[in-house]
matplotlib code that plots the C-alpha trace (Angstrom):
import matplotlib.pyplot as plt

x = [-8.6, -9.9, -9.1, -8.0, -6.3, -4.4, -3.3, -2.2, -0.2, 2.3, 2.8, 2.6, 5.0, 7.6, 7.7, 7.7, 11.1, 12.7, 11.9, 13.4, 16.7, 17.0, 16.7, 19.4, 21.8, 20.7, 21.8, 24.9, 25.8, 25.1, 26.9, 30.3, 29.9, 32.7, 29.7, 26.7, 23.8, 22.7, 19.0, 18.4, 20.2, 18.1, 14.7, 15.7, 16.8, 13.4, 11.8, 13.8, 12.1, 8.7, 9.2, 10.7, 7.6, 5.6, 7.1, 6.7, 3.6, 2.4, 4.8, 2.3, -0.6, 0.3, 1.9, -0.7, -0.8, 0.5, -0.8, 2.6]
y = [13.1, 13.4, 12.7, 16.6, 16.9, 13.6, 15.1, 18.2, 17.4, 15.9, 18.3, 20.7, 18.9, 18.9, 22.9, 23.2, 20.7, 22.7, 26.1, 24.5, 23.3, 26.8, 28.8, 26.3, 27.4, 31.3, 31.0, 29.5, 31.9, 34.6, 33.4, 32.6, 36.4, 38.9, 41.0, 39.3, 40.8, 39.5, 40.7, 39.1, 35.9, 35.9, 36.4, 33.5, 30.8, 31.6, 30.9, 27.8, 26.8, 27.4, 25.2, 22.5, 22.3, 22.5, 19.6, 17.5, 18.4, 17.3, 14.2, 13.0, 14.2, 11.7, 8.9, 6.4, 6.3, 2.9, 1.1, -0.7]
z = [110.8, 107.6, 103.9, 103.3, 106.6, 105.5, 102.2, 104.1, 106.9, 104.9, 102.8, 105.8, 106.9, 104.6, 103.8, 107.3, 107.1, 104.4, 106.0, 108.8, 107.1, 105.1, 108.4, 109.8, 106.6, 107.7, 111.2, 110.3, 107.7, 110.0, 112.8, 110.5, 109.2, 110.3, 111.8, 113.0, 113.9, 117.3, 117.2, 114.0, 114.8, 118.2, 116.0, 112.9, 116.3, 117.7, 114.3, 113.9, 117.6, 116.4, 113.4, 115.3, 117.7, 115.3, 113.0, 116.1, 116.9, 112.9, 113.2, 116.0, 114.3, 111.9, 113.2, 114.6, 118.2, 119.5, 122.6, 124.5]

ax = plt.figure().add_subplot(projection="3d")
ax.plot(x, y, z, "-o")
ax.set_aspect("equal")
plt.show()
């Protein structure tokens, strides 16, 4: 990695945590609503996915790789 991607991730990182969180709050809004709607609930989990993947996939991008 470089010095700009090292600046980056991390703050990739944590919008991608927040986005994550807020999405969380949606779905369970949603979900507690007298009417939910199913196809939008089904698209906001599969966004929650993608960010999850990809906040793992920057965690190891960051964290160092250790040798047991």
């Amino acid at each position: 990695m470089n010095d700009d991607e090292d600046r980056e991730l991390p703050l990739e990182l944590a919008r991608l945590q927040q986005e994550h969180r807020d999405l969380d709050a949606a779905i369970d809004a949603l979900q507690h609503s007298p009417a939910p709607d199913l196809l939008r609930l089904q698209r906001l989990k599969k966004r929650k996915l993608q960010l999850k993947d990809r906040i793992s996939f920057i965690e190891d991008q960051i964290t160092p790789d250790i040798i047991a």
